[in-house]
matplotlib code that plots the C-alpha trace (Angstrom):
import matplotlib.pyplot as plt

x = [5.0, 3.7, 4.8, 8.2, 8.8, 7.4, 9.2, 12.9, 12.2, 11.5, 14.7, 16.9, 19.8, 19.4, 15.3, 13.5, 10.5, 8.7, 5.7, 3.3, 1.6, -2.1, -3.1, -3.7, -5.7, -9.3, -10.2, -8.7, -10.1, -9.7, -6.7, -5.3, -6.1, -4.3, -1.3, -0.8, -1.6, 1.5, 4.0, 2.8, 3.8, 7.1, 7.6, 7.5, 9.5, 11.9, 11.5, 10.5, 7.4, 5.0, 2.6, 0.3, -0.5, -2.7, -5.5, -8.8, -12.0, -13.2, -9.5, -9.6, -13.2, -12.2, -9.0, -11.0, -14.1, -11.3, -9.2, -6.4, -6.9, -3.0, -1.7, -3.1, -0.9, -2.7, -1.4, -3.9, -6.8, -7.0, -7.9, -10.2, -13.4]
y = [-13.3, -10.0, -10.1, -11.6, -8.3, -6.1, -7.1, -7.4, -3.6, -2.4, -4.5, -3.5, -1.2, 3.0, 2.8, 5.0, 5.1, 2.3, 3.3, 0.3, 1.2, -0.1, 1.0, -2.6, -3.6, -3.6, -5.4, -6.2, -8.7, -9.9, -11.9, -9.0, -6.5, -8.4, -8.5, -4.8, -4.5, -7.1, -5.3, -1.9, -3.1, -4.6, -1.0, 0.5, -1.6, -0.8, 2.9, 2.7, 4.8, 3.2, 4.0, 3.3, 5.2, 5.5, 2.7, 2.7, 4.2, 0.6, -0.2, 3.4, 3.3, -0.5, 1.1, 3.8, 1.7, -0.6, 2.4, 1.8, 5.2, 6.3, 4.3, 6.1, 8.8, 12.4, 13.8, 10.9, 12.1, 14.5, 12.5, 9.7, 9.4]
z = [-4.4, -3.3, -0.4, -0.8, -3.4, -1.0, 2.2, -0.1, -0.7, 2.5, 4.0, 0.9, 2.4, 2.3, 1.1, 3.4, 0.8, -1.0, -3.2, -4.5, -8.0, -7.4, -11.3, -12.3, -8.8, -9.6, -6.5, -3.4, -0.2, 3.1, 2.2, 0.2, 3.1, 5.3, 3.3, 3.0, 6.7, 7.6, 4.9, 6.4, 10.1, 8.8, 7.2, 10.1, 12.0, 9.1, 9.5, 6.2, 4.4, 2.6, 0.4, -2.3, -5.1, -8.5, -6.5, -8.8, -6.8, -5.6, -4.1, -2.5, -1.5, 0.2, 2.1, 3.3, 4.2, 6.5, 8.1, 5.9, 4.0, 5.6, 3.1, -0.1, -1.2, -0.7, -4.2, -5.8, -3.9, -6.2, -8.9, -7.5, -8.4]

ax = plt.figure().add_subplot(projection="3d")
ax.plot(x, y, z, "-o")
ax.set_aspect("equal")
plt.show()
């Protein structure tokens, strides 16, 4: 279901941005890594930016801990934790 949301946006005609609010993630693992890692490549094979914003610490600590820290938004580093 992700997914299928995810890649319908990134495809849609004229988007050059999609933003994913991560608010209501509390915890995110293998499976869901790899999952944002595929819709991130099919972004950019879209020519599409993608990012995530509002994660909770332990989703940003996790995206940082596995390299995936380009996809957090910079404007919510301000207010993690």
């Amino acid at each position: 279901m992700f997914r299928k949301a995810v890649v319908a946006a990134i495809a849609s005609p004229d988007v050059d941005a999609v933003v994913l609010d991560l608010s209501a993630l509390t915890f995110v693992d293998s499976s869901g890594l790899r999952e944002f890692i595929d819709v991130s490549r099919m972004a950019v094979a879209y020519d599409v930016d993608l990012a995530l914003s509002q994660a909770t610490p332990q989703v940003r600590r996790t995206f940082v801990l596995v390299g995936l820290e380009q996809l957090l938004r910079p404007e919510d580093e301000r207010n993690a934790v």
